[in-house]
Wavefront OBJ file of the C-alpha trace (Angstrom):
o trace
v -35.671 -117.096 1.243
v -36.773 -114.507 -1.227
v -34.773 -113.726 -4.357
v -32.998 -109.934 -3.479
v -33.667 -108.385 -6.926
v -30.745 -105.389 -7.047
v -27.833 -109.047 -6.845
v -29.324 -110.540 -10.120
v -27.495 -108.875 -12.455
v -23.970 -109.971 -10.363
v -25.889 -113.304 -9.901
v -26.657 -114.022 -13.492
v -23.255 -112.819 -14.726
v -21.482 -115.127 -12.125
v -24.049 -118.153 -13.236
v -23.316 -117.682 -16.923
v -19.157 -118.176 -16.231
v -19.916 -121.140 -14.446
v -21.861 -122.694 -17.256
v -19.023 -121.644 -19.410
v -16.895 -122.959 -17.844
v -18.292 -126.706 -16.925
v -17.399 -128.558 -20.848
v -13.789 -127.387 -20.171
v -14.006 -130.281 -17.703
v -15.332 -133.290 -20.551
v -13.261 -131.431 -23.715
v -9.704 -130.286 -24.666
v -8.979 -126.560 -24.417
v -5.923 -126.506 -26.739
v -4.652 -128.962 -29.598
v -1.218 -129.326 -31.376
v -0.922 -130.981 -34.525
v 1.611 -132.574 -36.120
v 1.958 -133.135 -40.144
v 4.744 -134.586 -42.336
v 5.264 -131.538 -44.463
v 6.137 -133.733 -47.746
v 3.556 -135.696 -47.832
v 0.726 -133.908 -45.831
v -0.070 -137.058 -43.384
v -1.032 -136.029 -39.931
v 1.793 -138.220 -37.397
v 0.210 -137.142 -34.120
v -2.146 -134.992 -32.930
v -2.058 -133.713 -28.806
v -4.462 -132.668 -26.508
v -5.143 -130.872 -23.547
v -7.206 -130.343 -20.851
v -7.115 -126.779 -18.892
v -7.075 -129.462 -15.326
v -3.742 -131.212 -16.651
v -4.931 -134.048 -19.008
v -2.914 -134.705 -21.791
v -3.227 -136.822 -25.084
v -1.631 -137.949 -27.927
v -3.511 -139.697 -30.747
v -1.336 -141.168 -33.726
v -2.284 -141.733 -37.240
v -6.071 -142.972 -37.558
v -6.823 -141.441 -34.285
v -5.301 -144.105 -32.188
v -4.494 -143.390 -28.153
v -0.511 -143.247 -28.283
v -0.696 -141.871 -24.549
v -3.298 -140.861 -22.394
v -1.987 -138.584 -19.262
v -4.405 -137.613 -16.615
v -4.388 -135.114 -13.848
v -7.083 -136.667 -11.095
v -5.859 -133.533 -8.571
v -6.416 -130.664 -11.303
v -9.991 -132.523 -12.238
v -10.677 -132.226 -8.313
v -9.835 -128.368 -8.040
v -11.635 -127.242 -10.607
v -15.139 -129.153 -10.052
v -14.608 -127.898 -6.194
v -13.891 -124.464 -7.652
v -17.674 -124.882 -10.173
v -19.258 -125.895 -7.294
v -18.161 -123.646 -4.850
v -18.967 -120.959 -7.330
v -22.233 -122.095 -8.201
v -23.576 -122.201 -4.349
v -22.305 -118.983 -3.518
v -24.682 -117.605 -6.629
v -27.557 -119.676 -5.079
v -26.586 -118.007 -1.511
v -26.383 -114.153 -3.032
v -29.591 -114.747 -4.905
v -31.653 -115.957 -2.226
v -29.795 -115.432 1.210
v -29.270 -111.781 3.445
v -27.065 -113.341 5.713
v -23.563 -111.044 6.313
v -21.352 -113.942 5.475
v -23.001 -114.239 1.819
v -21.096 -110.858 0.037
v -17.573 -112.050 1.651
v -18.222 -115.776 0.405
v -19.165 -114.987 -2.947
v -16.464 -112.970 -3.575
v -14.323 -115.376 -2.685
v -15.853 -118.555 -4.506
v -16.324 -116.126 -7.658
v -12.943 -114.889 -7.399
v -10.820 -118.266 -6.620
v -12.766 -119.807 -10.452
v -11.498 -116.501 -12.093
v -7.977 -116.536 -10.993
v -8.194 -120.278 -12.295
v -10.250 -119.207 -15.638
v -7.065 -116.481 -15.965
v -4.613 -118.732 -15.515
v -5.303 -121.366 -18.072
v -6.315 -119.011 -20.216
v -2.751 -117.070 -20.172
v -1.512 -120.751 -20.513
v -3.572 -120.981 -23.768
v -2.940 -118.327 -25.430
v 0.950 -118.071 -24.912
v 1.257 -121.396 -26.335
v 3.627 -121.338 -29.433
v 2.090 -122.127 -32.634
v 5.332 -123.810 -35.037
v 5.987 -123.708 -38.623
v 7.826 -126.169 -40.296
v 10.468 -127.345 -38.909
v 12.749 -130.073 -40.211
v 10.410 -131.026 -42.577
v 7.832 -131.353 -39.427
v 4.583 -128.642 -39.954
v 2.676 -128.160 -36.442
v 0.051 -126.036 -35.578
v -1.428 -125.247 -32.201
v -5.047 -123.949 -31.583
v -7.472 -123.203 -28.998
v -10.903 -125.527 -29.352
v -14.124 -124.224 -29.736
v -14.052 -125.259 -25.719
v -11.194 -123.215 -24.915
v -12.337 -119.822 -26.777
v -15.679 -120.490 -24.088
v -13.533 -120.844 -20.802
v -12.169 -117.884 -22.345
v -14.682 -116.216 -22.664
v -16.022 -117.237 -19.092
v -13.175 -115.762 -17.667
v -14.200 -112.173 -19.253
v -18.146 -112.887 -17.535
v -16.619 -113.763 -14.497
v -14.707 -110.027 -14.300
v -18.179 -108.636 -14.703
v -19.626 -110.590 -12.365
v -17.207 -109.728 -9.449
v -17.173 -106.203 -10.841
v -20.783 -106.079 -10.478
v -20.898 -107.741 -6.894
v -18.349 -105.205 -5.843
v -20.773 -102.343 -7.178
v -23.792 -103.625 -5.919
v -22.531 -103.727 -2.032
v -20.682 -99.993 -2.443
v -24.075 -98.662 -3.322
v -24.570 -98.079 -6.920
v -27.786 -98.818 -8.078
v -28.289 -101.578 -10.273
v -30.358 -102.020 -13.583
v -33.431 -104.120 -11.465
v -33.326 -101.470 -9.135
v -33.894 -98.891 -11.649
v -37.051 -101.303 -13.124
v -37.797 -101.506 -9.462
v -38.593 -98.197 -8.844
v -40.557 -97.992 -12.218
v -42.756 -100.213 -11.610
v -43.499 -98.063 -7.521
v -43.900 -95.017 -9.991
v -47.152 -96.808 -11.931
v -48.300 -99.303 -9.139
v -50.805 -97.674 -6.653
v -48.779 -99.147 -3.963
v -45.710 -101.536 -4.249
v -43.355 -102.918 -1.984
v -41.291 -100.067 -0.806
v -44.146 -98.446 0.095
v -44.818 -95.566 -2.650
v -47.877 -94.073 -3.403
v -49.173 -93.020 -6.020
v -53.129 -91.069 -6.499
v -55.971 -93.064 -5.260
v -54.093 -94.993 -2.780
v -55.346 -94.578 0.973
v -52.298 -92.577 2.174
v -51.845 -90.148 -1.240
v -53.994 -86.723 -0.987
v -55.851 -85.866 -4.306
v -52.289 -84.143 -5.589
v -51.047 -87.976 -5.515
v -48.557 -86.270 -2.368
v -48.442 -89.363 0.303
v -49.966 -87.776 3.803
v -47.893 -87.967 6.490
v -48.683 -90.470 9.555
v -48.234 -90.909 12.844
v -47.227 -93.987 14.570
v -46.601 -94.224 18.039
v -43.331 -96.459 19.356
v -42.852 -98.674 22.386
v -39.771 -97.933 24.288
v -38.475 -101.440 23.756
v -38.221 -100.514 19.986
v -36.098 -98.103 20.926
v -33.802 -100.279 22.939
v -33.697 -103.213 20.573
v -32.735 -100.857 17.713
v -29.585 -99.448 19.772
v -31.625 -95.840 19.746
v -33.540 -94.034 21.731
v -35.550 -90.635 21.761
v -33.817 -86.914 21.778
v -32.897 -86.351 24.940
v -33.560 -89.705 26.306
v -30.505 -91.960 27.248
v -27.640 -89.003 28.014
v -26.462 -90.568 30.997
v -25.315 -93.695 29.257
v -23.651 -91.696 26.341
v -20.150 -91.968 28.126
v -20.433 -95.349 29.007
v -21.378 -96.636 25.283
v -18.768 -94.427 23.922
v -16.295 -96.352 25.945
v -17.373 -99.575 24.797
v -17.789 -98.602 21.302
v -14.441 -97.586 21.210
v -12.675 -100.481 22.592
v -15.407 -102.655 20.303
v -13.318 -100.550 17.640
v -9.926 -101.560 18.284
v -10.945 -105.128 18.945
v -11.843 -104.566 15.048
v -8.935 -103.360 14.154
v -6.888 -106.461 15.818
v -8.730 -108.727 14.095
v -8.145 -107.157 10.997
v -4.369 -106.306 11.298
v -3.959 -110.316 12.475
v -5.577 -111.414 9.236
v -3.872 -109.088 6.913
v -0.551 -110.213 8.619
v -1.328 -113.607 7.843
v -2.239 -112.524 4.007
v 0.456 -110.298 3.298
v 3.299 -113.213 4.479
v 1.420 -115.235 1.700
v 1.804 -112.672 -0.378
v 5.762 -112.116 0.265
v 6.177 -115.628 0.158
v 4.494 -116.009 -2.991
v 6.617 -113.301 -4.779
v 9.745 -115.214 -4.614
v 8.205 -117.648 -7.332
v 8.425 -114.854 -9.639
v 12.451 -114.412 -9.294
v 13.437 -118.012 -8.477
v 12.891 -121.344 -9.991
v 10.524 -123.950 -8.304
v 11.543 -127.278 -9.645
v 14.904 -128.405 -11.067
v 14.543 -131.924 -13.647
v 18.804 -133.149 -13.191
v 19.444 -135.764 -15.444
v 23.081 -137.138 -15.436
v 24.334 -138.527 -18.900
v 27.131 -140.986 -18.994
v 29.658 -140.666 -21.044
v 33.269 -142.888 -21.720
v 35.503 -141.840 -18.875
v 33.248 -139.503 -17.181
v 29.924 -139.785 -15.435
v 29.110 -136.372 -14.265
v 28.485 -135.002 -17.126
v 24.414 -133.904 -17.938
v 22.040 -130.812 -17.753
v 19.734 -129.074 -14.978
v 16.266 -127.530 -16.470
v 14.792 -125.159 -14.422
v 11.157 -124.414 -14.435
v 9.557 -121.331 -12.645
v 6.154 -121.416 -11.377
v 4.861 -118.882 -14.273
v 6.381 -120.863 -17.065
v 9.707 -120.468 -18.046
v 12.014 -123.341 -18.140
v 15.622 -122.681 -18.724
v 18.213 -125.733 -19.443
v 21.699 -125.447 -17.898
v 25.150 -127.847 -18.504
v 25.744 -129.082 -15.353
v 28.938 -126.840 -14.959
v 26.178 -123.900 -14.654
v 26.149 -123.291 -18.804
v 23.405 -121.306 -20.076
v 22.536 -124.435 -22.742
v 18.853 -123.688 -24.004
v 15.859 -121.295 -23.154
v 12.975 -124.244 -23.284
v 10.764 -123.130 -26.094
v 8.109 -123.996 -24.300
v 4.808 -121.406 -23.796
v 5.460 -118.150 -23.758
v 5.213 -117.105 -19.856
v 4.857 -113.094 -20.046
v 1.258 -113.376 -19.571
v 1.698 -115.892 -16.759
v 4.461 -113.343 -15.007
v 1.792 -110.733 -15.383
v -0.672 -112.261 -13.952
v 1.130 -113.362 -10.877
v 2.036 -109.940 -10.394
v -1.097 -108.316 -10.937
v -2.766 -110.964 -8.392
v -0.499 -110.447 -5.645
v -0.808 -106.843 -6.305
v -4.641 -106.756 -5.864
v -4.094 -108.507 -2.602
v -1.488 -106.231 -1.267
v -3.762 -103.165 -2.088
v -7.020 -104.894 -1.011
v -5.206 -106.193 2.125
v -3.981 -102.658 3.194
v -7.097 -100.804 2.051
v -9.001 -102.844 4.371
v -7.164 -102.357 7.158
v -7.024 -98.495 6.868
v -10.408 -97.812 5.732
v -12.808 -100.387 7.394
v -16.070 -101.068 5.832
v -17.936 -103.305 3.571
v -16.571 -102.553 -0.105
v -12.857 -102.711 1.627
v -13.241 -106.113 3.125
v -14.755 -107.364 -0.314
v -11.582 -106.009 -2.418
v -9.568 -107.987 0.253
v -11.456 -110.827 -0.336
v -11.457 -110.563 -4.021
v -7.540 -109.874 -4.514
v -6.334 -112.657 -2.065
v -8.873 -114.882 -3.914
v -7.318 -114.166 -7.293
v -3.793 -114.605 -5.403
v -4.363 -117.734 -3.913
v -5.835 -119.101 -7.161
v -3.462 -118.161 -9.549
v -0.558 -119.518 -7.019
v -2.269 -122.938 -6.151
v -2.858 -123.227 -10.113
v 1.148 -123.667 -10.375
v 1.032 -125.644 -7.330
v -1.294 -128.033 -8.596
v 0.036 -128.538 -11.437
v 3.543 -129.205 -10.225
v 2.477 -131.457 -7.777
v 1.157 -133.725 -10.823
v 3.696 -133.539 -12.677
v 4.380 -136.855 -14.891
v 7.212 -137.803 -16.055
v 6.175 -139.685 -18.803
v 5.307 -136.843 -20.503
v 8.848 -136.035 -20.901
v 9.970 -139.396 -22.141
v 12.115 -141.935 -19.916
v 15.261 -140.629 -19.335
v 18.493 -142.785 -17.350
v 19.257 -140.518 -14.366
v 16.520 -138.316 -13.699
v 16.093 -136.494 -10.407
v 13.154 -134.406 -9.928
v 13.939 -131.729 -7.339
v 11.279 -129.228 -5.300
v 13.930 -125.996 -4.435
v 13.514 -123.718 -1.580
v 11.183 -121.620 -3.330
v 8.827 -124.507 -4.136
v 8.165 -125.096 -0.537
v 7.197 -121.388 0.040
v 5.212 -121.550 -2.644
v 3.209 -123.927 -0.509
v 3.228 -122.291 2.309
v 2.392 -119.118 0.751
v -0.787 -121.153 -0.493
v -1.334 -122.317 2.867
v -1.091 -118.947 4.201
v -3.716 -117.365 1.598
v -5.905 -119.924 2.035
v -6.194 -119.443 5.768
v -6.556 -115.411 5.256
v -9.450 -116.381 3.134
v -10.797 -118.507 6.017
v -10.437 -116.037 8.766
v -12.363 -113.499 6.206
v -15.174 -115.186 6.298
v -14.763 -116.296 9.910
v -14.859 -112.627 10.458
v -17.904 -111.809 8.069
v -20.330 -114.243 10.639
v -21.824 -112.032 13.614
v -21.305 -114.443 16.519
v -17.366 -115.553 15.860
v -17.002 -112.102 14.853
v -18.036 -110.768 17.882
v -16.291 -113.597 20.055
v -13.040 -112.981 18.525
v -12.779 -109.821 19.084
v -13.784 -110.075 22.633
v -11.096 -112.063 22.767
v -8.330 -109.954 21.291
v -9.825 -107.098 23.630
v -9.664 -109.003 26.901
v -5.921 -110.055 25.498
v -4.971 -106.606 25.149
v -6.484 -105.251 28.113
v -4.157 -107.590 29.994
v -1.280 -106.754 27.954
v -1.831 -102.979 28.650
v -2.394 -103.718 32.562
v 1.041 -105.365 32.925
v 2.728 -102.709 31.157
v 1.148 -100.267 33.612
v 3.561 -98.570 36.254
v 2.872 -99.792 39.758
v 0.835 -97.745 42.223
v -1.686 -96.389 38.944
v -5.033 -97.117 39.436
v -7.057 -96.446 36.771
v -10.928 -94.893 37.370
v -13.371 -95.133 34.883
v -16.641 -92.568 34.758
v -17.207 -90.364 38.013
v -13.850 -91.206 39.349
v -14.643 -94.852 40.304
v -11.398 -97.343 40.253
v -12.190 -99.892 37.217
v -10.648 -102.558 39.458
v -9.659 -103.539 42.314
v -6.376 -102.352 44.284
v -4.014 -103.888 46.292
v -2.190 -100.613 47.380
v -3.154 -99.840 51.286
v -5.736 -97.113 51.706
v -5.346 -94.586 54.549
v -8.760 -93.534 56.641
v -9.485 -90.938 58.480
v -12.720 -91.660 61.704
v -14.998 -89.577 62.435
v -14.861 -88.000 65.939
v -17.075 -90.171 68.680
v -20.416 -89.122 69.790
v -20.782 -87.332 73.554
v -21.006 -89.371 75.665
v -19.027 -92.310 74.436
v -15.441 -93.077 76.552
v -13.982 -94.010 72.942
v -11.372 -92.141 71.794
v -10.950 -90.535 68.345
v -8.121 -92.319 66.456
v -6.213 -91.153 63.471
v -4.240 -93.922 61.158
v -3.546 -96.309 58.652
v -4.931 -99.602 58.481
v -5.605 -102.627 55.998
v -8.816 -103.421 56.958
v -11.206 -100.896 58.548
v -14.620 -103.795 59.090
v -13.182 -104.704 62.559
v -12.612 -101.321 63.941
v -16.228 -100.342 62.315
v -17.929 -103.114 64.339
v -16.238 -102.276 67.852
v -16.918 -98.499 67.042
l 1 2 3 4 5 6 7 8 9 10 11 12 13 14 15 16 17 18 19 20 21 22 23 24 25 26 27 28 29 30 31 32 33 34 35 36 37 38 39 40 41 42 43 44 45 46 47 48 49 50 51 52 53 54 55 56 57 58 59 60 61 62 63 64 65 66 67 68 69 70 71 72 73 74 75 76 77 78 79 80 81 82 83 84 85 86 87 88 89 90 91 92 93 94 95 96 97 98 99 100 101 102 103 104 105 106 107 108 109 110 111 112 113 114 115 116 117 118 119 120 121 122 123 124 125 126 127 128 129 130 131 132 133 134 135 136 137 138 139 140 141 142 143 144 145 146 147 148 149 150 151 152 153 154 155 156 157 158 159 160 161 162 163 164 165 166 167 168 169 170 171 172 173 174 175 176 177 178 179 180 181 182 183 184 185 186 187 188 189 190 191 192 193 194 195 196 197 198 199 200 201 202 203 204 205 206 207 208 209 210 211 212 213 214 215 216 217 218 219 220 221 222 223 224 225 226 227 228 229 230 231 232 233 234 235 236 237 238 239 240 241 242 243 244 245 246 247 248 249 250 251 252 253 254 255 256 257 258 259 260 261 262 263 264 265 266 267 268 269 270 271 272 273 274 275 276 277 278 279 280 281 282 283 284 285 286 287 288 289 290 291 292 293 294 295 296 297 298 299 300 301 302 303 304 305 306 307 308 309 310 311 312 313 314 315 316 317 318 319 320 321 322 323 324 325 326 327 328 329 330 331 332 333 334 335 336 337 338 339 340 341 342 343 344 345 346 347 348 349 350 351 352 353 354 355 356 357 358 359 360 361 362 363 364 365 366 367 368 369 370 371 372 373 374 375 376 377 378 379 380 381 382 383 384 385 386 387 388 389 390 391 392 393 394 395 396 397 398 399 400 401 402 403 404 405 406 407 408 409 410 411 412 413 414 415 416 417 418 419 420 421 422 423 424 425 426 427 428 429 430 431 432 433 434 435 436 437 438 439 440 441 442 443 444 445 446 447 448 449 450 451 452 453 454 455 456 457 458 459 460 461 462 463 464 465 466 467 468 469 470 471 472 473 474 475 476 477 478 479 480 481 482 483
């Protein structure tokens, strides 16, 4: 393991969000106070975590309720420590799996960082009201996930950059430091080194080559290996749309997530009914509707727009969403027209940044307490249709994501789409009119045929009492033998 120079500045950026990011986990993000407006006295003063965690101290600091999320506390320490081994791996590691998982694990904290930051930030911040002054406020904590979420752009901006060829600031010291060493490791010269003339030009050598370099490499010398050019470029071309299979299989798989994820930004995911009695008549009571994004709407039970929830303000949630599953779309079609490194990495990155920001609104559904509501008689918490493809749209993503990096590893790579190619040889073979046979290079049959062949013998030698014979038969071995 040797540390690649030209990935620290994508390394360093990606290692600085992460350390942003880890005293989000210990500290509140966001605080709303509460004051008695006559008299000045603070009545209760919330918290909250960016995972979920709630609190609510009362006057003289006391615990009034203490709400905790232990599934949001999971994600995001998986998410830190994802993130922080796939900066270890692009640091030290040239393996082809380590660009694809990087962006990923980089990508999947930033669409997290995003999303609790849009939370944040579109929480209201009240006045007085009823003789009741609040005030809401980011912490000192939340202003650095904040700003970890603007590294972590940079970071996968960076990575991006760095794979597609553009030279990075340690390459540029890099190739300073060739200019004034005699000799450094990419081989420059410079005057007084064995291999520079007195001009300080480097001479040019000689070095003779085995043939087995030739072969290992996949080249060979001009003019040499002409006979096999048909035969590779048959095999490199079905070796090409085994590629393409694989890739139009996994994009499939990503862009149902993604369709399935964009109903969540029309429909409602969870419906809180709560049935109030009244004298005479017990159906009477209110639906609120919350969408995955943040709005929450409160209808009569009759269907009555009642209240819009003044709750946080959920444009830059909506935007979000949309930009994410955007990015994937894009990244997810770009791939599969345009194969190639930088492609497969915006995939990566976009259905990263999809999946997170749509598991973020999964996750915190799916601990949802209803204590922090207050009791209420009659409550029924409802998922709707459009919850459940929410999950699936998650579980979707998430396998895209797998496959990518399935696909990223040389041997499964190379297995799979073996696979696919023997599948769609067969597939093309029984679509294939009977009687066809198919010949590959010099007119050879690829395989073998069933049809009957007719033969035509030779006439016999003088002297021989057997008699030429013209005809069709299944088997000519037998007749061979006696002749």
């Amino acid at each position: 393991m040797v540390l690649q120079r030209e990935r620290v500045p994508a390394g360093a950026a990606a290692l600085l969000a992460v350390v942003l990011a880890v005293p989000s986990v210990l500290a509140p993000t966001w605080q709303l106070t509460t004051l008695d407006s006559q008299r000045g006295v603070v009545l209760f003063d919330q918290q909250f975590w960016s995972w979920g965690r709630s609190q609510v101290l009362g006057a003289g600091g006391a615990v009034v309720q203490d709400l905790w999320d232990p599934l949001g506390l999971v994600v995001l320490i998986v998410l830190l420590a994802v993130a922080a081994a796939t900066v270890v791996a692009w640091l030290l590691l040239q393996a082809a799996w380590v660009p694809v998982a990087a962006a990923v694990g980089w990508a999947a904290l930033l669409g997290h960082l995003l999303t609790s930051a849009a939370q944040r930030h579109g929480r209201p911040v009240r006045d007085d009201v009823h003789g009741l002054a609040a005030s809401g406020s980011s912490t000192v904590v939340g202003w650095l996930e904040s700003a970890s979420a603007g590294v972590g752009v940079v970071a996968v901006a960076l990575l991006v950059l760095s794979l597609a060829g553009v030279r990075m600031p340690s390459a540029w010291l890099a190739r300073a430091r060739a200019l004034a060493a005699p000799e450094d490791e990419d081989g420059t010269a410079s005057p007084g080194s064995p291999t520079a003339d007195p001009a300080g030009r480097v001479r040019p050598t000689i070095r003779w080559r085995p043939a087995s370099d030739y072969s290992e490499q996949g080249t060979t010398p001009e003019g040499a290996g002409e006979p096999a050019a048909a035969e590779g470029a048959g095999e490199s071309e079905t070796a090409a749309r085994a590629q393409l299979l694989v890739r139009a299989t996994i994009a499939t798989i990503g862009g149902l997530g993604v369709l399935l994820a964009a109903t969540t930004a029309i429909w409602p995911t969870t419906v809180l009914a709560v049935r109030a009695p009244e004298v005479g008549d017990f159906t009477k009571g209110y639906e609120q509707r919350t969408w995955s994004w943040g709005r929450q709407v409160v209808y009569s039970s009759d269907g009555v727009l009642l209240d819009a929830y003044g709750g946080p303000n959920p444009v830059p949630r909506l935007v979000l969403l949309v930009a994410a599953l955007a990015c994937a779309s894009l990244g997810l079609g770009w791939w599969v027209a345009r194969p190639g490194r930088p492609a497969q990495l915006v995939a990566a990155v976009g259905t990263a940044l999809a999946l997170a920001t749509v598991a973020a609104s999964l996750v915190e559904r799916l601990s949802f307490d209803e204590r922090s509501i207050g009791l209420q008689p009659g409550l029924v918490h409802i998922t709707t249709l459009t919850g459940w493809l929410e999950l699936a749209a998650v579980c979707a993503l998430a396998l895209t994501l797998a496959l990518m990096v399935v696909a990223a590893l040389p041997d499964p790579a190379d297995a799979l789409a073996r696979r696919l190619s023997a599948v769609w040889a067969r597939f093309v073979r029984s679509r294939r009119p009977a009687g066809v046979v198919t010949t590959g290079p010099g007119g050879v049959p690829e395989g073998p045929s069933t049809q009957r062949v007719a033969s035509v013998r030779d006439a016999s030698s003088p002297g021989t009492t057997h008699t030429t014979s013209v005809g069709f038969s299944d088997d000519d071995e037998p007749d061979r033998g006696r002749g």
